[in-house]
C-alpha positions as CSV (number, residue, x, y, z in Angstrom):
1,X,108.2,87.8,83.2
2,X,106.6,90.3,80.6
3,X,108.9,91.9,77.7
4,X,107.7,95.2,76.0
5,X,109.0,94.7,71.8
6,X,109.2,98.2,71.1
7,X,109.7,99.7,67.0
8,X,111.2,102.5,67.6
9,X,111.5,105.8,65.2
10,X,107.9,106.7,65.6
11,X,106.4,110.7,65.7
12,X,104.0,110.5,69.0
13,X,101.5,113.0,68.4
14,X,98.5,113.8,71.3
15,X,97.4,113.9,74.8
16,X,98.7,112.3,77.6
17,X,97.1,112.3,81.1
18,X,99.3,111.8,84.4
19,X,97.9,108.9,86.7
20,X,97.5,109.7,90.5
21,X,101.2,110.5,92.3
22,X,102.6,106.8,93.1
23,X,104.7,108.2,96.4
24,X,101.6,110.2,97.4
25,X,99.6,107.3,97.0
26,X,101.4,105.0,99.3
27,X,101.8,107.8,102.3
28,X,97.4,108.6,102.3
29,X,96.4,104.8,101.9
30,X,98.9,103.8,104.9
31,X,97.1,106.7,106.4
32,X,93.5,105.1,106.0
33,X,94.6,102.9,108.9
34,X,94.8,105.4,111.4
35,X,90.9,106.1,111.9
36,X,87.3,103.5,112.2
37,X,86.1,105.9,109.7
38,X,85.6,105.6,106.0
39,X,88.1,107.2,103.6
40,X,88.0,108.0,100.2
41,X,90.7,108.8,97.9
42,X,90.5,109.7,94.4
43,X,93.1,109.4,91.3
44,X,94.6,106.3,92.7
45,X,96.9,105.0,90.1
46,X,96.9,101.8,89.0
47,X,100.2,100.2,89.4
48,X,101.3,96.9,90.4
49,X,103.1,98.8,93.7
50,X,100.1,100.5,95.2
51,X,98.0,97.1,94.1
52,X,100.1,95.5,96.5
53,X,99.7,97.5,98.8
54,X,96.5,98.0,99.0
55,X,96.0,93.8,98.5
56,X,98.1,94.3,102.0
57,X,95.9,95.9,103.9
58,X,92.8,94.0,103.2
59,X,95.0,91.0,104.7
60,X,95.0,93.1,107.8
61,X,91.2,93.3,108.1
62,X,90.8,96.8,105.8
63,X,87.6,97.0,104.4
64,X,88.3,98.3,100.4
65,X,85.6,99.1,98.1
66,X,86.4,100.9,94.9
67,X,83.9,103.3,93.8
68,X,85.0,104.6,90.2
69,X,88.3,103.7,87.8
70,X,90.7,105.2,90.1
71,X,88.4,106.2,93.4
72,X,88.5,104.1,96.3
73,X,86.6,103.9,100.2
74,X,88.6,102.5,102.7
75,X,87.2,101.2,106.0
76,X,89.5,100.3,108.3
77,X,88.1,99.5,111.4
78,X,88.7,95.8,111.2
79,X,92.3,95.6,111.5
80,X,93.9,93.0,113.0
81,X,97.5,93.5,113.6
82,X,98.6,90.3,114.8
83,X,98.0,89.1,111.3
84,X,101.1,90.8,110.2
85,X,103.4,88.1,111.5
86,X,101.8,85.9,109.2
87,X,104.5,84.6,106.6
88,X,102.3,84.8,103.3
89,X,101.6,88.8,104.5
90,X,104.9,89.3,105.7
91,X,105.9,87.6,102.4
92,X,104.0,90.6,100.6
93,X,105.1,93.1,103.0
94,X,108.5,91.9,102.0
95,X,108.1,92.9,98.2
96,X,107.3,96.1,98.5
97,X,109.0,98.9,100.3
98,X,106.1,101.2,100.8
99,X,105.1,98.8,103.1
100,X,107.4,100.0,106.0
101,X,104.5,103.3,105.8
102,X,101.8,101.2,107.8
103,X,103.7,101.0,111.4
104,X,103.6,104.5,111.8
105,X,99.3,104.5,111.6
106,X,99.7,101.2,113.7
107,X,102.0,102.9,116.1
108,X,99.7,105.7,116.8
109,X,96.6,103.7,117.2
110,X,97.7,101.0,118.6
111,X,100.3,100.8,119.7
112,X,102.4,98.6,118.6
113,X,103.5,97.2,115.1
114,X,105.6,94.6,113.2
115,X,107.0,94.8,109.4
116,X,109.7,92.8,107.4
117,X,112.3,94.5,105.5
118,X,110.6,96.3,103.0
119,X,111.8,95.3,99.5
120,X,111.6,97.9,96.1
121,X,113.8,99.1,94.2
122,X,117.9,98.1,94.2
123,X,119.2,101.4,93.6
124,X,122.0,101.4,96.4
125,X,121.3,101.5,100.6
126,X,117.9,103.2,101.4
127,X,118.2,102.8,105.5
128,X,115.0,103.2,107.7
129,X,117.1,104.5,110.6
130,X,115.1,108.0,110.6
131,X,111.9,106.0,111.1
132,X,113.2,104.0,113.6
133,X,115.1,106.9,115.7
134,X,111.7,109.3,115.1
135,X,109.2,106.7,117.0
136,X,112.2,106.0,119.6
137,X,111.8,109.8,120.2
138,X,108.2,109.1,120.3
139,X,108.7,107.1,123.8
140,X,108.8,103.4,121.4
141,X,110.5,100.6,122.0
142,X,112.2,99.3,119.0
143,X,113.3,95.5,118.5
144,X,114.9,93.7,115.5
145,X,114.3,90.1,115.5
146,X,117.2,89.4,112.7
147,X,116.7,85.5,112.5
148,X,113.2,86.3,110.8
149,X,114.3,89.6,109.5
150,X,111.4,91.7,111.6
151,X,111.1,94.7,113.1
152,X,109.4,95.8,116.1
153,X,107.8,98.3,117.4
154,X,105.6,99.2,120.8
155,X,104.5,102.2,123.2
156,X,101.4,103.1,124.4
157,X,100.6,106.4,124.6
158,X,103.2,107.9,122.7
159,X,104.7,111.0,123.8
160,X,105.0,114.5,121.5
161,X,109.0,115.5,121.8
162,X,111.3,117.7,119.1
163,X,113.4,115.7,116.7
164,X,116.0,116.7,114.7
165,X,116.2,114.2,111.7
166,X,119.4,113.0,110.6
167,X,117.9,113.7,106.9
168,X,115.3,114.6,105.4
169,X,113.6,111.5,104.6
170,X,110.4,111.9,102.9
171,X,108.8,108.2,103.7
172,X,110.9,109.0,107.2
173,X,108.7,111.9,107.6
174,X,105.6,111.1,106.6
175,X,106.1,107.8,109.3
176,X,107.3,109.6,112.0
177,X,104.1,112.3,110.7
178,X,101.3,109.8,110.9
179,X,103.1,108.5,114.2
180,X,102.9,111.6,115.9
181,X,99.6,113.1,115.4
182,X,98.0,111.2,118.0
183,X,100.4,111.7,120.2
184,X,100.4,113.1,123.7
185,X,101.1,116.7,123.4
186,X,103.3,118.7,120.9
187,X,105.7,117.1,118.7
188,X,108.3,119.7,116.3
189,X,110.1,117.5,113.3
190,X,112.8,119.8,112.5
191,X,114.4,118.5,109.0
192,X,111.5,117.5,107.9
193,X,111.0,116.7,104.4
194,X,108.6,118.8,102.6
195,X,107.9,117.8,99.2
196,X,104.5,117.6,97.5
197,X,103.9,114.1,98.8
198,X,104.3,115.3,102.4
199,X,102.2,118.7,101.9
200,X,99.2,116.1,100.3
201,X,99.7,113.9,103.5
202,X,99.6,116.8,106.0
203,X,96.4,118.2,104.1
204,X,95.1,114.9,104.4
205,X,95.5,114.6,108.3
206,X,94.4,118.3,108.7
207,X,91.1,116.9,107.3
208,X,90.8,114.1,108.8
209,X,91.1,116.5,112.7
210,X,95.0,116.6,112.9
211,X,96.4,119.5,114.3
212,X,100.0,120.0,111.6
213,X,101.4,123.7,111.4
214,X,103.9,124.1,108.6
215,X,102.8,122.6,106.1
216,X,105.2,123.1,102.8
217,X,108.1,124.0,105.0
218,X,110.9,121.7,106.9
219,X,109.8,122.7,110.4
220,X,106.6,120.5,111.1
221,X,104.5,121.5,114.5
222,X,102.0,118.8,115.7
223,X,99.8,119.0,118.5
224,X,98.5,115.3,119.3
225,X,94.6,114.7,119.1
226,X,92.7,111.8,120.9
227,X,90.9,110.6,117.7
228,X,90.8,111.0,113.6
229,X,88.2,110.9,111.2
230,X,87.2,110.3,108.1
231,X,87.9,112.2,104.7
232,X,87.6,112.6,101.0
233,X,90.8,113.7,99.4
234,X,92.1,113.8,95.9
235,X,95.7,112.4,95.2
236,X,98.0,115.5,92.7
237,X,99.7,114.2,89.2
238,X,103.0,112.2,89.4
239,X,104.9,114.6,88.9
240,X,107.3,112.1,87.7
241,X,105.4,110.8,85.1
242,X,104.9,114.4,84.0
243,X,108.7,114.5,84.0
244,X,109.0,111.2,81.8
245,X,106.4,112.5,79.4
246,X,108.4,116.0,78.5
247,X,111.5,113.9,78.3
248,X,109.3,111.4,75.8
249,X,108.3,114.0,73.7
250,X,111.6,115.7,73.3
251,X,113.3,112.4,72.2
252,X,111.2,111.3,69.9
253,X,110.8,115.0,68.1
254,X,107.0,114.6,69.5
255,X,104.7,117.2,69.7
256,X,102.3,116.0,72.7
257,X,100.4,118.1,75.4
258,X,99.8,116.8,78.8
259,X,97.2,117.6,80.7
260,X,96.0,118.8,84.0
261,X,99.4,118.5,85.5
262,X,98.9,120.6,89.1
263,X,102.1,122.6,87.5
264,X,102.6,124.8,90.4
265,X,103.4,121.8,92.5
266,X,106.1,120.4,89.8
267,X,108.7,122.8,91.5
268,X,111.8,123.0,89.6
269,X,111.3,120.5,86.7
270,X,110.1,122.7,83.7
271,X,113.1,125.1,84.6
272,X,115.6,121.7,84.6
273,X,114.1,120.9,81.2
274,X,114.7,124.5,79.4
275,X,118.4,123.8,81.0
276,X,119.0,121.1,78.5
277,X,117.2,122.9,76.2
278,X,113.8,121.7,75.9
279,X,111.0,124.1,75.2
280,X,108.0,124.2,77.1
281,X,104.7,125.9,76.8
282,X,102.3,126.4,79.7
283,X,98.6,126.5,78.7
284,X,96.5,127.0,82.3
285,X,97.4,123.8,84.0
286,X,98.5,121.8,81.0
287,X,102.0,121.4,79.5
288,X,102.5,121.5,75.8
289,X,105.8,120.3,74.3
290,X,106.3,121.3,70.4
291,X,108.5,118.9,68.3
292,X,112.1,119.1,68.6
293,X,114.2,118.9,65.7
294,X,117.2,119.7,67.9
295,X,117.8,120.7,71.6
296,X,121.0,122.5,72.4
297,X,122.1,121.9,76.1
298,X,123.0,125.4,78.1
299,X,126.2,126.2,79.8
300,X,127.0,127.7,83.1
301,X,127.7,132.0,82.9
302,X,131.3,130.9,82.7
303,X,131.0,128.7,79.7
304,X,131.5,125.1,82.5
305,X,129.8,122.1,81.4
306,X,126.1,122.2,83.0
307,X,125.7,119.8,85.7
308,X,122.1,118.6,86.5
309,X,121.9,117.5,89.9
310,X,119.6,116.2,92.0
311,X,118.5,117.6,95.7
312,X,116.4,118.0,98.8
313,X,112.7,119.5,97.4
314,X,112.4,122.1,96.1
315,X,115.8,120.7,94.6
316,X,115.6,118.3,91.5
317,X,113.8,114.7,92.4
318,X,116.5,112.1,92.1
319,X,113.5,110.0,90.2
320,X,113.8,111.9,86.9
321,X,117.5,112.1,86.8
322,X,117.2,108.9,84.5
323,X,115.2,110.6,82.3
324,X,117.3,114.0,82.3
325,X,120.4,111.3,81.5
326,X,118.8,109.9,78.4
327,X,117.0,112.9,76.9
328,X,120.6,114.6,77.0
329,X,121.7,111.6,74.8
330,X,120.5,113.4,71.8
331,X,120.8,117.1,72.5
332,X,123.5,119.3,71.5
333,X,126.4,119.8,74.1
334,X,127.6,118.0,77.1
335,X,126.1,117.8,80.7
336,X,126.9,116.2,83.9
337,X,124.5,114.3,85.5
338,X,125.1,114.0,89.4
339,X,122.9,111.1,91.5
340,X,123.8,112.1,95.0
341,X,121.1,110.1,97.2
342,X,121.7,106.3,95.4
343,X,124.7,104.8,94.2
344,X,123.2,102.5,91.7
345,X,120.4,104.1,89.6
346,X,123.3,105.3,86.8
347,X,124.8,101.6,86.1
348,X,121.5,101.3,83.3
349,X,123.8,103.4,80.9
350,X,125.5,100.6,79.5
351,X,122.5,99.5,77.8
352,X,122.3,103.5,76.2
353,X,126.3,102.8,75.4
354,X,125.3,99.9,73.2
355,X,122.9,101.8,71.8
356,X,125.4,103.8,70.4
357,X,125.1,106.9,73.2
358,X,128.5,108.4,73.9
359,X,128.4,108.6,78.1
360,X,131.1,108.6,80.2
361,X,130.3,106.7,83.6
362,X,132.8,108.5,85.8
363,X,131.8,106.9,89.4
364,X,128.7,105.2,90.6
365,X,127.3,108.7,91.1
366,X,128.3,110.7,88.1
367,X,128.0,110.5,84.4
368,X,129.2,112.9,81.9
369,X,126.8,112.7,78.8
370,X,128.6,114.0,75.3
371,X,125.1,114.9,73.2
372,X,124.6,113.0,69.7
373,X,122.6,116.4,68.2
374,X,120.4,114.5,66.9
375,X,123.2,113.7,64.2
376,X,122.9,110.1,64.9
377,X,120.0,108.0,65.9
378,X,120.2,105.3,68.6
379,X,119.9,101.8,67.4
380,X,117.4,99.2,69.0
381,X,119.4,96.0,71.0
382,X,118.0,94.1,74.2
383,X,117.6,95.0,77.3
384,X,116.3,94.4,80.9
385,X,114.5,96.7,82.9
386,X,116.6,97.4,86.1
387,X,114.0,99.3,88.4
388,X,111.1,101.7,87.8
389,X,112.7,104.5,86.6
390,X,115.7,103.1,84.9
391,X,112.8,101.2,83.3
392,X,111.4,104.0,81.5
393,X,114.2,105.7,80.8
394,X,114.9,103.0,78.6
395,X,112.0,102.3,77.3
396,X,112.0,106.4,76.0
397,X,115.1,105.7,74.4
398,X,114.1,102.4,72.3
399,X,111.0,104.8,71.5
400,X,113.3,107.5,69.5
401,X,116.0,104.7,68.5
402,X,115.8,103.2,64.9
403,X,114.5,100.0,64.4
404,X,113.2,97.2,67.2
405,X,114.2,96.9,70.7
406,X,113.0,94.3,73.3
407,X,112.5,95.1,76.8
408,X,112.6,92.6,79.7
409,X,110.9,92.9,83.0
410,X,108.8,95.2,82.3
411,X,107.2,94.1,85.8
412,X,109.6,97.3,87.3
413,X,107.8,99.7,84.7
414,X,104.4,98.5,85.8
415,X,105.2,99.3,89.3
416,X,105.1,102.8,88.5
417,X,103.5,103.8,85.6
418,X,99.7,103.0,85.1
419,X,99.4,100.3,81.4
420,X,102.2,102.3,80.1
421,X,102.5,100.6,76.6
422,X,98.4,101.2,76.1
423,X,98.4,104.8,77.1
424,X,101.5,105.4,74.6
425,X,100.2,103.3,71.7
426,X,97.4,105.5,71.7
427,X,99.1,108.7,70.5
428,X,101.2,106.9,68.0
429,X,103.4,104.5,69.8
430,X,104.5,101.1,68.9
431,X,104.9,98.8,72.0
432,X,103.6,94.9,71.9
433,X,103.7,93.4,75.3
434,X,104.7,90.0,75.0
435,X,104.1,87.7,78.1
């Protein structure tokens, strides 16, 4: 288990540039598997989740060459499918939740598919009914073997049909997506999610010969085609990470500019950010945040507490509510931070309450956050890393608290957030990873 020892108090001053997007990344390699052709895709971040899964894949007979620092070429017309009921694969499959993206591609080419429950983050229930339900609708069969904990599907030639999803899933969706554009005739996903990840997966199909109309919207037309081939395609910014960095800089009274951040495709973020009072300046496609000495929190029209919620795109991502949580620690004013989709990302504010943050954890949804104004500093303690985002939430805060802080398993940051600790310490940071 690695430990970040962080010495906190430090002015951060520089440029930052986002990795590849982590979600987006796990939808277009999943979709590699769909064609004999060779792939490439560029900006692939390197994290320990899209490692795995990409270590995954070559288990099933894909042919991976990587051609630059993030580029890769994907070949895979050596699959093998019946290795997936292997234990030590399933056993990887298991650990990682993108995983359940590769039945989908399997589905469509071959017919059939197996997976484990996929593991990731525990951050309350994250069912795969809407996968499940969309390739039933498909013409699959689905089976779950519970005494070896795998599922099961089969159905060859699918069958294009209209589905109304029961939410709007975005892994659902981009399954059900990859599923469905080899189909027999016309399939209409009605519900569909359509955030940046899916629009990048639809363009990605498009090129590759799919026949998608509406991309960008929630009503997703696709007319089946008999084969796919190969493409080149370049994977946006995180837009999360861009997220966590404008929430770094404003805790830490940083002035840093990040670059190249595809800004039209961050949606509502910068606006969320001025809501709690942080200033941001757009130069082309980059995003420069000044230093903050203070940050005052707005208020509804009527003068009501501000809530920041989060919400189907082009609503607020539920990844960055974290980071909206503990940037509000030190503004001035009070804000309610709402977690709709999982019930246990907001139980990491203990660890900000020993600090010396003054939150109020009102359910395992809601958290009213009283702002210190910057009138008191946080003070470093210990702490363990509960899942990605959580992660880096507190890792921001031990950044702007006063003195040292130690981190545990830091293993959840590295899932989605490419050498973290390197990348900061060169614009001022001071983080020691200690193994």
């Amino acid at each position: 288990m690695a430990t970040f020892k962080v010495e906190g108090g430090h002015r951060l001053c520089g440029n930052l540039h986002p990795q590849g997007a982590k979600n987006e990344a796990l939808q277009v390699i999943c979709a590699c598997l769909l064609t004999e052709e060779k792939v490439i895709l560029r900006h692939i971040p390197d994290i320990r989740d899209v490692n795995i899964l990409i270590d995954l894949l070559c288990d099933l007979g894909v042919t991976v060459n990587k051609s630059g620092a993030n580029d890769y070429e994907f070949c895979a017309k050596g699959v093998s499918i019946e290795r997936l009921e292997e234990p030590a694969i399933q056993k990887k499959a298991a650990s990682l939740r993108g995983s359940i993206l590769i039945i989908g591609p399997l589905l469509a080419r071959f017919g059939k598919g197996v997976i484990t429950r996929p593991g990731g983050d525990k951050i309350g229930r994250r069912r795969l009914d809407t996968h499940f339900e969309g390739f039933e609708k498909l013409g699959a069969k689905f089976t779950c073997d519970d005494k070896k904990g795998l599922f099961h599907v089969s159905g060859n030639p699918l069958k294009g049909n209209y589905m109304l999803l029961d939410e709007a899933s975005v892994t659902g969706t981009a399954n059900i997506l990859m599923a469905a554009v080899m189909a027999q005739g016309v399939t209409t996903i009605y519900n569909a999610a359509c955030e940046p990840y899916i629009q990048q997966l639809c363009r990605m199909l498009t090129a590759m010969g799919a026949k998608i109309n509406g991309t960008g919207s929630n009503l997703l037309t696709i007319e089946g085609v008999k084969h796919l081939g190969g493409c080149d395609h370049t994977l946006l910014p995180d837009m999360i990470e861009v997220g966590s960095f404008i929430g770094l800089a404003a805790m830490t009274g940083s002035a840093i500019t990040i670059k190249n951040v595809a800004y039209d495709s961050l949606g509502i973020i910068p606006r969320a950010f001025e809501k709690i009072g942080i200033h941001i300046e757009r130069q082309g496609d980059d995003i420069f945040i000044p230093a903050h000495s203070e940050y005052h929190i707005e208020t509804f029209i009527d003068g009501s507490i501000m809530t920041i919620a989060d919400a189907i795109w082009p609503g607020l991502t539920p990844d960055l509510l974290s980071v909206f949580l503990v940037v509000a620690v030190q503004a001035s004013g009070s804000v309610l931070i709402h977690q709709k989709m999982f019930e246990s990302r907001l139980f990491f504010v203990d660890k900000l309450i020993d600090m010396g943050a003054r939150i109020i954890l009102c359910d395992p949804h809601r958290a009213t956050v009283i702002g210190l104004g910057n009138k008191q500093r946080l003070k470093g303690t210990v702490m363990t890393s509960p899942d990605i985002r959580a992660g880096v939430a507190l890792l921001i805060a031990a950044l702007s608290a006063d003195g040292a802080s130690i981190i545990h398993n830091v293993e959840q940051i590295d899932r989605g957030y490419e050498r973290i600790d390197e990348r900061l310490n060169r614009i001022g940071a001071k983080i020691t990873r200690m193994e």
